[in-house]
Gaussian input, Z-matrix of N, CA and C with variables (Angstrom, degrees):
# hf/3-21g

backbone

0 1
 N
 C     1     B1
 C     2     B2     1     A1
 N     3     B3     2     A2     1     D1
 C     4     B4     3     A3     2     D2
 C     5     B5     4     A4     3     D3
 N     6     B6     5     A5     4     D4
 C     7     B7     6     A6     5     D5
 C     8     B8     7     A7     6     D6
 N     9     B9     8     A8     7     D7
 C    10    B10     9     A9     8     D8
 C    11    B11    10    A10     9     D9
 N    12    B12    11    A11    10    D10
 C    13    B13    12    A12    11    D11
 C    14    B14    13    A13    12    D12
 N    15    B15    14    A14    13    D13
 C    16    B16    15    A15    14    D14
 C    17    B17    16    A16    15    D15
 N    18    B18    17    A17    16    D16
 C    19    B19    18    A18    17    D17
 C    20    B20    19    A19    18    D18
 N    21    B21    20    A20    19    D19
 C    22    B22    21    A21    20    D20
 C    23    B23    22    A22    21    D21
 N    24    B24    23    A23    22    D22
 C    25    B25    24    A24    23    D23
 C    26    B26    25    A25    24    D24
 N    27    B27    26    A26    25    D25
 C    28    B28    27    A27    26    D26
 C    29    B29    28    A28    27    D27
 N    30    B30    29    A29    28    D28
 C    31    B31    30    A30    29    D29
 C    32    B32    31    A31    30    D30
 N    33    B33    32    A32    31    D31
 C    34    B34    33    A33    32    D32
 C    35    B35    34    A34    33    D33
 N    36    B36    35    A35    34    D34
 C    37    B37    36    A36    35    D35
 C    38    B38    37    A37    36    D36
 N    39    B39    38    A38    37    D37
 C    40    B40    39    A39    38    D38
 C    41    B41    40    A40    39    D39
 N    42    B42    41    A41    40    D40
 C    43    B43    42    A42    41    D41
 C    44    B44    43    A43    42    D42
 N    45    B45    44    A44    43    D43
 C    46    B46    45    A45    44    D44
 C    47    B47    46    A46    45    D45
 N    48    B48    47    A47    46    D46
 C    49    B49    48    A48    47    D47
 C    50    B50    49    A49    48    D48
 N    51    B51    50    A50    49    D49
 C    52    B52    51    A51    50    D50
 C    53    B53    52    A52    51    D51
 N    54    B54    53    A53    52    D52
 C    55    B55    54    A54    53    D53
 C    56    B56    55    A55    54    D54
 N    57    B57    56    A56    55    D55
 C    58    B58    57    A57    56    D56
 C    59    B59    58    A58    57    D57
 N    60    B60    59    A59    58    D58
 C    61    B61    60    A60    59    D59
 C    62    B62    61    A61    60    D60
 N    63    B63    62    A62    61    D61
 C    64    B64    63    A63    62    D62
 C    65    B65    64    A64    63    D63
 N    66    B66    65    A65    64    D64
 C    67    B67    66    A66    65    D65
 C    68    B68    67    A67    66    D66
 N    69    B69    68    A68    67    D67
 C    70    B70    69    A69    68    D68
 C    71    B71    70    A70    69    D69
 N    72    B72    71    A71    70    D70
 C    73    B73    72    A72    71    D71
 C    74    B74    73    A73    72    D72
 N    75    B75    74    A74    73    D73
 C    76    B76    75    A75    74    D74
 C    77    B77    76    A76    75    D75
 N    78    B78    77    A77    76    D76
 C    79    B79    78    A78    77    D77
 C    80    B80    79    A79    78    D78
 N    81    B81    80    A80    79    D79
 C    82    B82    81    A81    80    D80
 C    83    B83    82    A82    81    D81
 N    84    B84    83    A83    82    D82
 C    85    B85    84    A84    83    D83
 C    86    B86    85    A85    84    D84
 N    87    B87    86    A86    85    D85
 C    88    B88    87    A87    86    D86
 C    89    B89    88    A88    87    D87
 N    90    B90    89    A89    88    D88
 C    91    B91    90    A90    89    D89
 C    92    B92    91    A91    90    D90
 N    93    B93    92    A92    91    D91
 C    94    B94    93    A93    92    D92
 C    95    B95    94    A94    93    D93
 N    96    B96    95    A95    94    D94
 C    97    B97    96    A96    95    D95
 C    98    B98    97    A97    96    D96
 N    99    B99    98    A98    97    D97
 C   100   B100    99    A99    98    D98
 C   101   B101   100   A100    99    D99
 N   102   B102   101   A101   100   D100
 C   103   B103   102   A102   101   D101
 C   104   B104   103   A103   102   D102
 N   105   B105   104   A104   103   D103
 C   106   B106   105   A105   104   D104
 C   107   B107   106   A106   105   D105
 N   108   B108   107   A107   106   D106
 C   109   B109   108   A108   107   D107
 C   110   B110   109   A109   108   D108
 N   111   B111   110   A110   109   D109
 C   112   B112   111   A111   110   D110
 C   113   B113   112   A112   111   D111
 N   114   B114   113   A113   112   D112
 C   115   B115   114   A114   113   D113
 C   116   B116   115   A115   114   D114
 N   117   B117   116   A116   115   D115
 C   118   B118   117   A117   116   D116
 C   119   B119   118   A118   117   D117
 N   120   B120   119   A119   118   D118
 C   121   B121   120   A120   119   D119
 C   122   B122   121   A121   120   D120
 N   123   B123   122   A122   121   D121
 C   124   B124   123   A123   122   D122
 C   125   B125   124   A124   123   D123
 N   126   B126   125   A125   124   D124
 C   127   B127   126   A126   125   D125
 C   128   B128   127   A127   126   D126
 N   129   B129   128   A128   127   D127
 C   130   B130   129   A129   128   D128
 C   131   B131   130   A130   129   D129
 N   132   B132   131   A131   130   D130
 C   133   B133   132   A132   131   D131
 C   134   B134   133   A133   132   D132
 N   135   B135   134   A134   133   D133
 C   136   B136   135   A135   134   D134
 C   137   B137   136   A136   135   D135
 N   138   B138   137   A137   136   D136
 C   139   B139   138   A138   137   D137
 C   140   B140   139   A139   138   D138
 N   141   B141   140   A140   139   D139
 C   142   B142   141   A141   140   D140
 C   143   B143   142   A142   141   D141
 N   144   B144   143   A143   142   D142
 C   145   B145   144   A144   143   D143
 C   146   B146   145   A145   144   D144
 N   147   B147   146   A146   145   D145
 C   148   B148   147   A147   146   D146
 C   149   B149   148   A148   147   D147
 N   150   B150   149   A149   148   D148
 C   151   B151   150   A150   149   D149
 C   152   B152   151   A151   150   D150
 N   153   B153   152   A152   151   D151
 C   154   B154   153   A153   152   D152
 C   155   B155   154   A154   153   D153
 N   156   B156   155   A155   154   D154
 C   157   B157   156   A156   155   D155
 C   158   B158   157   A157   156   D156
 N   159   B159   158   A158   157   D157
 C   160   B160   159   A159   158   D158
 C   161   B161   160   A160   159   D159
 N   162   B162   161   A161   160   D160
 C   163   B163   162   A162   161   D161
 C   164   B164   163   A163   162   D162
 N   165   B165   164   A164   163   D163
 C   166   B166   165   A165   164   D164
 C   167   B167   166   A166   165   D165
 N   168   B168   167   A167   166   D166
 C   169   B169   168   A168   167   D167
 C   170   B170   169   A169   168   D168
 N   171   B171   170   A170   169   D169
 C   172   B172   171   A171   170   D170
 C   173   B173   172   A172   171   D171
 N   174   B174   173   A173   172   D172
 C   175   B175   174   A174   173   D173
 C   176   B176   175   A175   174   D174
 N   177   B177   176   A176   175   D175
 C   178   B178   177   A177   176   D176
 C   179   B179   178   A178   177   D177
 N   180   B180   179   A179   178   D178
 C   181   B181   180   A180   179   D179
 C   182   B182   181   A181   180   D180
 N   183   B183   182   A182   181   D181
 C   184   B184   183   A183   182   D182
 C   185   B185   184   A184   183   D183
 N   186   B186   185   A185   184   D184
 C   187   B187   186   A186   185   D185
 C   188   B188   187   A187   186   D186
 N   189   B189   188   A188   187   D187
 C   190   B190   189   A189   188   D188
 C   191   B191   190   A190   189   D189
 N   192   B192   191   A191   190   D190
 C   193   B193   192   A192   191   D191
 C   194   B194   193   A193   192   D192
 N   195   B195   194   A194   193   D193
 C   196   B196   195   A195   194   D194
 C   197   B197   196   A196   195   D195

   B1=1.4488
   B2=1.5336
   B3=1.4057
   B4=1.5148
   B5=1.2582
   B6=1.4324
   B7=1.7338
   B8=1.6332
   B9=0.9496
   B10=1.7302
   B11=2.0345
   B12=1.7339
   B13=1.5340
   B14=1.8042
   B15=1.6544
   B16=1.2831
   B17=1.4803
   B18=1.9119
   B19=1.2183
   B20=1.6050
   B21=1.5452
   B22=1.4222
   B23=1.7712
   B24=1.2901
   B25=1.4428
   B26=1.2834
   B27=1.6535
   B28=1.2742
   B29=1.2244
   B30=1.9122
   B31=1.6478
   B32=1.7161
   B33=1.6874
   B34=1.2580
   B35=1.6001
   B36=1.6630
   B37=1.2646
   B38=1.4226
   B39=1.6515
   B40=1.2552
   B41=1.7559
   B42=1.6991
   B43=1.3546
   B44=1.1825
   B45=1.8396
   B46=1.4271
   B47=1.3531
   B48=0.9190
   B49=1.8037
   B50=1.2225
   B51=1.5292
   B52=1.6437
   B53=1.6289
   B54=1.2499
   B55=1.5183
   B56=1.4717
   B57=1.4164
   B58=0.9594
   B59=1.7840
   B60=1.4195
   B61=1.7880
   B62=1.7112
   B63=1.4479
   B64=1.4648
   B65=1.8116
   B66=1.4397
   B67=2.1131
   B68=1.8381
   B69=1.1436
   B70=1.3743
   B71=0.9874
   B72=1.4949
   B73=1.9125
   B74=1.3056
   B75=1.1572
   B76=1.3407
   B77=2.2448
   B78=1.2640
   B79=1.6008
   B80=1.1584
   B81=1.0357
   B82=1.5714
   B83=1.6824
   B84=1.6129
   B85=1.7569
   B86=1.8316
   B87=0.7901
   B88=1.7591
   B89=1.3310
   B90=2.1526
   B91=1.3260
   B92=1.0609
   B93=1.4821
   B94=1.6986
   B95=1.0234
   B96=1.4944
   B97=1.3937
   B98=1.5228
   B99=0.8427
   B100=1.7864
   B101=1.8971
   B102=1.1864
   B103=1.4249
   B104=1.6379
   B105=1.6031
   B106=1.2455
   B107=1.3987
   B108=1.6033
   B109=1.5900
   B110=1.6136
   B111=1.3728
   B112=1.3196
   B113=1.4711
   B114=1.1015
   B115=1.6973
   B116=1.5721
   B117=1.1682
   B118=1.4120
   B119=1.6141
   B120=1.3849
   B121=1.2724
   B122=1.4291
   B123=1.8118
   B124=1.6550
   B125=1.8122
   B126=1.7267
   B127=1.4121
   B128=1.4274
   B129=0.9695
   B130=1.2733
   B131=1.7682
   B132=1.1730
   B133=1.7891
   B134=1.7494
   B135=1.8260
   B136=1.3399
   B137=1.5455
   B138=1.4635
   B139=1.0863
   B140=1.7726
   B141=1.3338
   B142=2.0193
   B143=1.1752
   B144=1.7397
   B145=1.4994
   B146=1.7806
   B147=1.2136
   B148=1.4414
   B149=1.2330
   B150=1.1853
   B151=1.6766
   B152=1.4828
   B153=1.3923
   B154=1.6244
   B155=1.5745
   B156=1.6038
   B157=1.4442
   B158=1.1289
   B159=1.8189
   B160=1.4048
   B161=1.4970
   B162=1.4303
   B163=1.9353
   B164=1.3460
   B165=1.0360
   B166=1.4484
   B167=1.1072
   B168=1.3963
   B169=1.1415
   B170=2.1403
   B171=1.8658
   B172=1.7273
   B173=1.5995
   B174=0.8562
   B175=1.1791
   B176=2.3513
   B177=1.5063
   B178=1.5649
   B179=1.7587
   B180=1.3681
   B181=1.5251
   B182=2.2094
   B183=1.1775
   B184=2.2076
   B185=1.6291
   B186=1.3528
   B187=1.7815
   B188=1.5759
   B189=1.2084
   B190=1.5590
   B191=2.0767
   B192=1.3323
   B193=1.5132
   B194=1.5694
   B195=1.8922
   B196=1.4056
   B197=1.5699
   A1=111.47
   A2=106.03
   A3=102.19
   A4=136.08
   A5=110.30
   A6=109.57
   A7=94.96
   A8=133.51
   A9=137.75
   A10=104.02
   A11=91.82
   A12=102.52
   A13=101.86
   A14=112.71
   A15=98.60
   A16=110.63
   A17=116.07
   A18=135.01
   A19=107.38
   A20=121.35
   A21=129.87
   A22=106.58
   A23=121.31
   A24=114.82
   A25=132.78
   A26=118.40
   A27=131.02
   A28=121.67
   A29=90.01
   A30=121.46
   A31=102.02
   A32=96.28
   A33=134.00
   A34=100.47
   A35=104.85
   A36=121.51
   A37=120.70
   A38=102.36
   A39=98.42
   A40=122.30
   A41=108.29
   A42=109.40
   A43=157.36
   A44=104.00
   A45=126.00
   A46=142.71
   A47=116.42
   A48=109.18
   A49=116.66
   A50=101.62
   A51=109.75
   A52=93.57
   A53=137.50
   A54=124.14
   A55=103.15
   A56=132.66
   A57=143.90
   A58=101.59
   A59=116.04
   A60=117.04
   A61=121.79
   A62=110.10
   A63=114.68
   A64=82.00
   A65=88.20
   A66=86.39
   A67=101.83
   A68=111.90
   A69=132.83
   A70=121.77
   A71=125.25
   A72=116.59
   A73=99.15
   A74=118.65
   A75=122.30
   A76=89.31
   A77=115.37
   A78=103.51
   A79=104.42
   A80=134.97
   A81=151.37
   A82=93.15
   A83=114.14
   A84=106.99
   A85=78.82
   A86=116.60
   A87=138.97
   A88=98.08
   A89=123.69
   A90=112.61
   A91=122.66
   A92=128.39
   A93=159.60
   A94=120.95
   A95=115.37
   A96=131.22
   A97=101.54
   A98=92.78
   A99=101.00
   A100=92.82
   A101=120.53
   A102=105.66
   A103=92.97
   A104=100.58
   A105=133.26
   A106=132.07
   A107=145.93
   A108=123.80
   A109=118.13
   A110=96.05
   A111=109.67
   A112=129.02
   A113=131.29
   A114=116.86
   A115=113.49
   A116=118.16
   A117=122.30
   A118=117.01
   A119=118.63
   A120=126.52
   A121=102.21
   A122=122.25
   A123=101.37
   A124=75.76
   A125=149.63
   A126=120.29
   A127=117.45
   A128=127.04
   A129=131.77
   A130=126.13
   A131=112.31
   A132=122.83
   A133=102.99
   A134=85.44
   A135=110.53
   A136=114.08
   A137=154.94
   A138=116.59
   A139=98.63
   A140=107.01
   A141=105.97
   A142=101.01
   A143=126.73
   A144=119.48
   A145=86.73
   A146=126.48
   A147=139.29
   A148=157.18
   A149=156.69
   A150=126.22
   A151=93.74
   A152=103.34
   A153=118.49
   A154=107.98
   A155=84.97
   A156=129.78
   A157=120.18
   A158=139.82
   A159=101.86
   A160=116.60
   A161=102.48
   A162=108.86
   A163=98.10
   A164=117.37
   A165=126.10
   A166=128.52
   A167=120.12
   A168=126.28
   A169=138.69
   A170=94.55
   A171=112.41
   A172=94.99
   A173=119.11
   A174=152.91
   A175=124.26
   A176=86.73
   A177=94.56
   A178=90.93
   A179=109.06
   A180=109.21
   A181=91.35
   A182=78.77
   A183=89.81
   A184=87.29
   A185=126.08
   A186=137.79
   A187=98.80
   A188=88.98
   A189=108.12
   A190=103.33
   A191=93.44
   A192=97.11
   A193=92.98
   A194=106.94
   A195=112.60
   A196=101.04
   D1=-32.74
   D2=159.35
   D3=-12.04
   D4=-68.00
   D5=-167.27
   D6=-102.16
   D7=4.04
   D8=167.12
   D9=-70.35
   D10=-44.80
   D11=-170.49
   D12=-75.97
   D13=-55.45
   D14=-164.97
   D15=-115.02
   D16=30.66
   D17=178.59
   D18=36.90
   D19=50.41
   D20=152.92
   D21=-167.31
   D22=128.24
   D23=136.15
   D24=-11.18
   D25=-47.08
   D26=-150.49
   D27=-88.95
   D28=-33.70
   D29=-170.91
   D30=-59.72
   D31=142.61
   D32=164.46
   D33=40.80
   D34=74.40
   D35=162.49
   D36=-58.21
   D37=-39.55
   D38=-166.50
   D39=-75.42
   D40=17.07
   D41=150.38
   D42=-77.20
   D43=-17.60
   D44=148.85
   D45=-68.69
   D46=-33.02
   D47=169.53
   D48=-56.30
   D49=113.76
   D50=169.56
   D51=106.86
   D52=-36.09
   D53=-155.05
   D54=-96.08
   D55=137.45
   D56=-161.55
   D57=-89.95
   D58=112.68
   D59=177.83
   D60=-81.54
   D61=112.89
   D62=-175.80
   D63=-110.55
   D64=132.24
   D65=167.48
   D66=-151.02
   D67=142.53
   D68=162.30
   D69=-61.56
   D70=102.77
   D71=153.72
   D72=-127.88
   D73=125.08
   D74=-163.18
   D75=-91.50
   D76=90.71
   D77=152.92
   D78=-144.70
   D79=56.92
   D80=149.86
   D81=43.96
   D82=49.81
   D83=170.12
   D84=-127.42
   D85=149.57
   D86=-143.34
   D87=-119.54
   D88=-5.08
   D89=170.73
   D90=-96.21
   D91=-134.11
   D92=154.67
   D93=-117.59
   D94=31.43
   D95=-168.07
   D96=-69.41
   D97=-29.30
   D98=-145.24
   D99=-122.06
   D100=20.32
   D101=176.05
   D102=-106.11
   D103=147.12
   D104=172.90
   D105=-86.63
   D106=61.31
   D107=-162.34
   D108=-23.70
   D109=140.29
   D110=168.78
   D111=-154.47
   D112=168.35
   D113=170.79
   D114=50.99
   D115=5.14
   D116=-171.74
   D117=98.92
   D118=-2.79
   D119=175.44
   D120=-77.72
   D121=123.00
   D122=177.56
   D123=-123.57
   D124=4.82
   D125=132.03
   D126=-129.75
   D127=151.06
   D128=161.51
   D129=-58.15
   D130=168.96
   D131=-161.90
   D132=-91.98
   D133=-56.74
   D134=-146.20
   D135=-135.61
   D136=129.96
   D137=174.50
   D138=-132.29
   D139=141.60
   D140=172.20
   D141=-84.19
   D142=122.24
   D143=-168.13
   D144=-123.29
   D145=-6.38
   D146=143.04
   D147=-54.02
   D148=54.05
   D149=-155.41
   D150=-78.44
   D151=-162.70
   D152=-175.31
   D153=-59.44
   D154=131.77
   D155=-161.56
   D156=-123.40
   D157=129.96
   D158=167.69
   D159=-108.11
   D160=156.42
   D161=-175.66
   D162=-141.79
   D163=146.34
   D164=-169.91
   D165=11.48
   D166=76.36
   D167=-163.49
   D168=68.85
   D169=-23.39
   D170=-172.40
   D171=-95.21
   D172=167.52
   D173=131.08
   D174=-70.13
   D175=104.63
   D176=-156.19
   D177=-121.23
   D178=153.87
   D179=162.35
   D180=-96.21
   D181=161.62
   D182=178.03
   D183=-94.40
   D184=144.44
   D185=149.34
   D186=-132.51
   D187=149.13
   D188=177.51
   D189=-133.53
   D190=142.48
   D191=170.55
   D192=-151.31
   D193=153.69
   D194=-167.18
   D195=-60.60

């Protein structure tokens, strides 16, 4: 949604330094295979490769971080 919101990849770097990146792609692969730099992010923290799921009884999204 990045470059949809500020029509570049590149745009407004200066929001990443220092902030820790959690991002959603829901295809049930559990890496960073598939993340792209952007905004100044060149890795991610955290990623939800899940939406709602059930586990013991709840309803959970899955995240994975290395």
């Amino acid at each position: 949604m990045w470059n949809q919101i500020y029509g570049s990849t590149t745009a407004c770097t200066e929001a990443a330094p220092g902030i820790p990146l959690w991002y959603a792609h829901y295809d049930m692969n559990p890496s960073f295979s598939d993340f792209a730099a952007f905004g100044g992010w060149t890795t991610p923290s955290i990623k939800q490769y899940q939406g709602t799921n059930a586990l013991c009884g709840l309803s959970v999204d899955r995240n994975w971080r290395p």
